[in-house]
N, C-alpha and C positions, 0 to 999 in steps of 0.2 A: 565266181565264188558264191557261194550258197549264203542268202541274207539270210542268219538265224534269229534278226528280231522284228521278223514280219507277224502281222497277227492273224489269226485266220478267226472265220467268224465264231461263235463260241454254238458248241452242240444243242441243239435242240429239248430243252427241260433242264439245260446243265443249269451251274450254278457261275455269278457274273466274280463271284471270289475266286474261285475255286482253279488251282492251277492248272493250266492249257497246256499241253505238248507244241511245241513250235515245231514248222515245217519250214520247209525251204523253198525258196521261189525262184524260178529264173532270176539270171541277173540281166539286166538290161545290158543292151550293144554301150559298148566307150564308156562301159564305168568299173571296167577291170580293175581291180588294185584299188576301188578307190570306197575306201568303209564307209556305211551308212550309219547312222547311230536312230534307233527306235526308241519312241518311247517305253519305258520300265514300269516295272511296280502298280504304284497309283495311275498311272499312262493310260498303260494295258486295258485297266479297266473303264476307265472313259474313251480311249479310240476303241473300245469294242461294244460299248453299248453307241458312240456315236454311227458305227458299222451296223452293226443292226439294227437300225430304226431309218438309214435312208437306202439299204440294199438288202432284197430277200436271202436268203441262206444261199450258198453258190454263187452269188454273181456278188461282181465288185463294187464297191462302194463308186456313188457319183465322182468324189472328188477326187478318184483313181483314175477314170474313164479315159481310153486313151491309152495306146500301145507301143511301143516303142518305137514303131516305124512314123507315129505320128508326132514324137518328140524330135527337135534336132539332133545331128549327128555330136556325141560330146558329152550331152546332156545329161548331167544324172536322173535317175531313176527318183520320183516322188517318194517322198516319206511323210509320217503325219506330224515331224517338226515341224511342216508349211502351217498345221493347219491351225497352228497357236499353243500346240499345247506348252506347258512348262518344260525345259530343261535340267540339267543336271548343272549343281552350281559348280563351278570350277571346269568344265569339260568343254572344250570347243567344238560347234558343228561337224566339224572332219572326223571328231572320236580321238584326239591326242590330249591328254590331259595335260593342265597347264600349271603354272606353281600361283598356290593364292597369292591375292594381292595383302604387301605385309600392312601391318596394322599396328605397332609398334615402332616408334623413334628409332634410328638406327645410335648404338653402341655409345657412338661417340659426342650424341647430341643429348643423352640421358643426364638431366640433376645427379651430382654426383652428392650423395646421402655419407658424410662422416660418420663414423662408427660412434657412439655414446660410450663407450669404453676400450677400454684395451688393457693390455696387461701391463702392471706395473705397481709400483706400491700404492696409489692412489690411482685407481683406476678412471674417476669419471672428471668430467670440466667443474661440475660442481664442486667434488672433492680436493680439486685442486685450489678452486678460487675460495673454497669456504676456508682451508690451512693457510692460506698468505694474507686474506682477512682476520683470519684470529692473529697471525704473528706479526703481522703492522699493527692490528690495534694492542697486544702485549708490549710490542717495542714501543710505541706512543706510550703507552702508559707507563713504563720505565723512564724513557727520557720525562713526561711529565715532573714524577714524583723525585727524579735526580735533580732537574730546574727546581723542583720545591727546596728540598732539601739546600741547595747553594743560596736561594733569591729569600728564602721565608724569615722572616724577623731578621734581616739585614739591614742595619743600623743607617747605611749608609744609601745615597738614591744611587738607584740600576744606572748602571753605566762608566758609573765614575771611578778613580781609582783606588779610594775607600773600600768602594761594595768590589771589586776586581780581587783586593787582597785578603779581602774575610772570605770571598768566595773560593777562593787558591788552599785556603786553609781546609774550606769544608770538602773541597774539592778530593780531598785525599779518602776518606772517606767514604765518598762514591763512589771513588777507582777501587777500596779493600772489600764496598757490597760486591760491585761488579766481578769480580776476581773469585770472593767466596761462593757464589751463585755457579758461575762457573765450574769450579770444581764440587762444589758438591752436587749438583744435576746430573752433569756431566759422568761422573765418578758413579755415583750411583745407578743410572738409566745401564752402564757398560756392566757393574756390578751382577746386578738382576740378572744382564743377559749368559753370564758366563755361568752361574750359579742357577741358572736358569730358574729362577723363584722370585715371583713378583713383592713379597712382602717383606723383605729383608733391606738391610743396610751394612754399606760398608763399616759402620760402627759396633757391627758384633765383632768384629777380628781384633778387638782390642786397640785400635788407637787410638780412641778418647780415655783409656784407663789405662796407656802408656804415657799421652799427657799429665793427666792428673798425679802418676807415680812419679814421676821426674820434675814436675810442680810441689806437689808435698815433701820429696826427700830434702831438696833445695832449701823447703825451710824449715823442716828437721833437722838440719842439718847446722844452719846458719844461722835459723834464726828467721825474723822478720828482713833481714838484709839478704834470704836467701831470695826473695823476689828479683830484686834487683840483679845478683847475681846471674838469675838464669836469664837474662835478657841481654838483646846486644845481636847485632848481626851474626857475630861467630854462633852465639850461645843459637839464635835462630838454625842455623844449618846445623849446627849438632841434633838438635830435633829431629829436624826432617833426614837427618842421612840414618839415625835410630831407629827411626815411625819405618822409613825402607826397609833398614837390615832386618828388622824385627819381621816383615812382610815377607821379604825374600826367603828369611830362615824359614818360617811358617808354611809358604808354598813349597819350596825346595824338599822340606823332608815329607810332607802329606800328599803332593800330586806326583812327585816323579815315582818311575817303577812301574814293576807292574800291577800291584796293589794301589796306586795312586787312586783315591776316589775325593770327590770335591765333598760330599755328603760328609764326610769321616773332616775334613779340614774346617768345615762349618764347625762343628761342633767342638773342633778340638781349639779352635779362635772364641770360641765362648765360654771353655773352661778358662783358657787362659786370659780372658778378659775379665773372668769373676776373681781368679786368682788373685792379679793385679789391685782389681778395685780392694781386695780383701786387705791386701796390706795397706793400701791406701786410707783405708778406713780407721785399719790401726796407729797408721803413724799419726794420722791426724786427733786422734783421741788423747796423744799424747801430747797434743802442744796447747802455749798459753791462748786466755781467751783472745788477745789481742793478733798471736799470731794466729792464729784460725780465721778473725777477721779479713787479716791481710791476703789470707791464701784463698778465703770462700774468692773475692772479687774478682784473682784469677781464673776461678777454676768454671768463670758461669761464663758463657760465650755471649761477649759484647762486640759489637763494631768499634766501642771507644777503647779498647785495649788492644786494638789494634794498632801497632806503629808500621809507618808509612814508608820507612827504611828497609821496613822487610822486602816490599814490592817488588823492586829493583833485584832481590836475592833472588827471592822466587819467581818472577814471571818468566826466567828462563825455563824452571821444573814445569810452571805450569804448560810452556806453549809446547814442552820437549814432549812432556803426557797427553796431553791434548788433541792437539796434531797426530799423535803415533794410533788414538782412538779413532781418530777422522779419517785418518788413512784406513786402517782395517774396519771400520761402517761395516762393507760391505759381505766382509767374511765373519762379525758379530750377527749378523742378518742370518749366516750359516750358522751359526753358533747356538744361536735360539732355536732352532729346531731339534737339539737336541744330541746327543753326542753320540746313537750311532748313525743318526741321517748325516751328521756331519763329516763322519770318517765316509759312508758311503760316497758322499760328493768328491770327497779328497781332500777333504783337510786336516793338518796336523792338529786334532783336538787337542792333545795336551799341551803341546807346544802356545797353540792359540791364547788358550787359556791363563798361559804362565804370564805369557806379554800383554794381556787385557789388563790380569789384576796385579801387577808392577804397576804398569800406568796407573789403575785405580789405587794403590797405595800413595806413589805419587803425590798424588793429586789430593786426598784424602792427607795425606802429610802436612803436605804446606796450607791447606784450610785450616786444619787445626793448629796448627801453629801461628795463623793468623791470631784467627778470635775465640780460639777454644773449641770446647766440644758445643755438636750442636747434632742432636741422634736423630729426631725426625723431623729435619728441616730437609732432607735430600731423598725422603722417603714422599715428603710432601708436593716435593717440584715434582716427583718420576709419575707421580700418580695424576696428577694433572696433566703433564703432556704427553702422557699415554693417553689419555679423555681425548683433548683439544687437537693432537694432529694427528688421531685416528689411521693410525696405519704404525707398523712394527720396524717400518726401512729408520735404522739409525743415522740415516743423511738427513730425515727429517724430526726423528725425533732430538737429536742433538740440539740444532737451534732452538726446537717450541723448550727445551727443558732450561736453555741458556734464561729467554727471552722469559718467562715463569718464575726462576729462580731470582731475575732483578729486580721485578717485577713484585715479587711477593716479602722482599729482605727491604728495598728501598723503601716500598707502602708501609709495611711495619716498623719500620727505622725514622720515615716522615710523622706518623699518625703519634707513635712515643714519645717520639722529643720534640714535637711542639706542640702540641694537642696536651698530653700529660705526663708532659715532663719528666719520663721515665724510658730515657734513650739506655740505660742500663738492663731493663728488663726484658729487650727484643727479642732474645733465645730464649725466655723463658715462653712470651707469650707465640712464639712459632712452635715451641715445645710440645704445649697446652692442644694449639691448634692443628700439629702433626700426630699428634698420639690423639685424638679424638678422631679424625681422619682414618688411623691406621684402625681403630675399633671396628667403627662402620664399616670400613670396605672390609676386615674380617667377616662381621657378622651379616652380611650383605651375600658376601662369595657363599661362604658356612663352609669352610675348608682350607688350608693350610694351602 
């Protein structure tokens, strides 16, 4: 076989760059079959100036000298690999290329690198450990200001069964914050999502001015004895099954159909919430100065007009509404994007919506009939734990709105009545402090 990477000397005035025509040379006896590999490239041109400086033109280099009959039999043919020069990295002397050597850990012996996020409603470790830090230190500070509230100006020393039975009293109390907290964060955060408008409250649909209407008739009606009247466990669930029907009628004739639109039912809950307040205003103008006294103290939202009877009636409404919002979390999460990405996904938008704000009447029912009206104390929790648990999945907003709402009723409930003495005034000053709130973030956003 003809060695095509022999060199021959280079032409006489050539140039030592300048590409060569290769020839071919005998092959030696006994090296049949068996490839030589020559130096290349940069090679070339050092075994060829080394060629001509120890052999004249036509005759062969010394370190060639020597013919095949003068080699053993077997023996390959000389090449100028022998005579040091550099090789090709990767390429065995025989000319079979070889696979590099790896230089990288094998697969299974790599640092395996966690990802820094992933999908999900709080994507990073940060984000995760920053919401269970904000909601242990919320819930700390709840239970704090609740121990206030039982232990604070207790007559009697911690422990005993004096301060056990003042505390059992005040104890009711902090079950009617925790309850009212509840439903109204709760009620409202579902609220926003269904109606899809972050600025609003379930208090435009008229159930603090269907309270108030059935508060003043009671003592239009009877008198100063209509107070009493209207209370009473029975008189309690007439409330709340009214505050529903009233809800139910509302949704039933403005969402069903196919003219159903939530826009048209917002508004038509705020005509009829003025309506209401309207007569309300009137009856009230009509009664003596004593009974107007007696009706204002119902009609302003206290925790102390709160009876502890009620509880028992309603914590079933509340766990029924509650629970039925905890359950659908996940398809309110659909909900919030909007009503036709939500029919896109597959879900019964109207239907969704009918059984959100049932619940959210609910729920909104027996708050008020707890402690009255209280318009932006649920506008106040929604907007906070929107801030604090930074992310829209209603699995987590639910608790930061719970844990917010105890949080911000008990603080105001401890700071009034023993600081200054004005446990009466609590809805006023959450009032004060929600509708300044609601300004800012208006004029903050600059849009509706």
């Amino acid at each position: 076989m003809a060695d095509r990477y022999s060199l021959p000397n280079p032409p006489a005035g050539g140039s030592v760059g300048k590409r060569i025509p290769r020839t071919s040379a005998p092959e030696a006896p006994g090296t049949s079959g068996t490839p030589v590999i020559r130096a290349t490239g940069a090679d070339d041109a050092e075994a060829t100036r080394a060629s001509a400086g120890s052999a004249p033109s036509g005759t062969a280099p010394s370190g060639a000298s020597g013919s095949a009959s003068s080699r053993p039999a077997g023996a390959a043919a000389p090449s100028l690999l022998g005579k040091g020069l550099p090789t090709t990295s990767g390429v065995r002397r025989t000319g079979r290329p070889t696979t590099p050597q790896r230089t990288t850990p094998p697969l299974s012996n790599r640092p395996v690198h966690k990802p820094l996020r992933h999908a999900g409603p709080i994507p990073t470790k940060q984000g995760h450990r920053r919401y269970w830090v904000i909601l242990g230190s919320l819930i700390a500070a709840a239970l704090l200001f609740s121990w206030g509230n039982l232990a604070w100006d207790n007559p009697m020393p911690i422990g005993s069964d004096g301060f056990w039975k003042i505390a059992q009293l005040r104890a009711e109390n902090v079950a009617i914050v925790i309850v009212v907290a509840f439903c109204q964060g709760v009620a409202t955060v579902a609220f926003q999502t269904a109606t899809n408008n972050r600025i609003i409250t379930p208090s435009i649909m008229g159930f603090e001015s269907l309270y108030s209407l059935v508060q003043t008739a009671a003592v239009f009606a009877f008198g100063a004895a209509g107070v009493v009247i209207v209370q009473g466990p029975a008189q309690f669930v007439f409330q709340v099954i009214l505050m529903i029907g009233f809800s139910a009628l509302l949704y039933g004739w403005l969402l069903t159909g196919k003219r159903g639109n939530i826009q048209i039912m917002l508004l038509v809950g705020i005509v009829i919430g003025g309506g209401l307040g309207s007569i309300t205003t009137f009856m009230q103008r009509l009664l003596t100065p004593s009974e107007f006294d007696v009706l204002t103290a119902r009609l302003i939202g206290s925790i102390a007009n709160a009876d502890s009877t009620y509880l028992l009636i309603g914590l079933p409404f509340v766990a029924l509404a509650g629970g039925g919002l905890w359950f659908f979390s996940t398809r309110l999460n659909v909900l919030a994007l909007g009503r036709d990405t939500a029919m896109n996904l597959g879900v019964n938008y109207q239907r969704q919506t009918m059984i959100v704000l049932l619940c959210v009447s609910v729920l909104m029912a027996v708050s008020t009939s707890l402690v009255g009206p209280m318009t932006f104390f649920g506008f106040l929790v929604a907007m906070i734990a929107y801030q604090l648990a930074d992310t829209h999945d209603h699995r987590y907003v639910f608790p930061m709105a719970w844990a917010v709402g105890v949080t911000v009723l008990a603080g105001a409930y401890f700071v009034l009545k023993n600081i200054f003495y004005a446990a009466g005034a609590v809805s006023i000053i959450i009032e004060l402090v929600g509708g300044t709130f609601f300004l800012v973030y208006i004029l903050r956003k600059g849009r509706l």
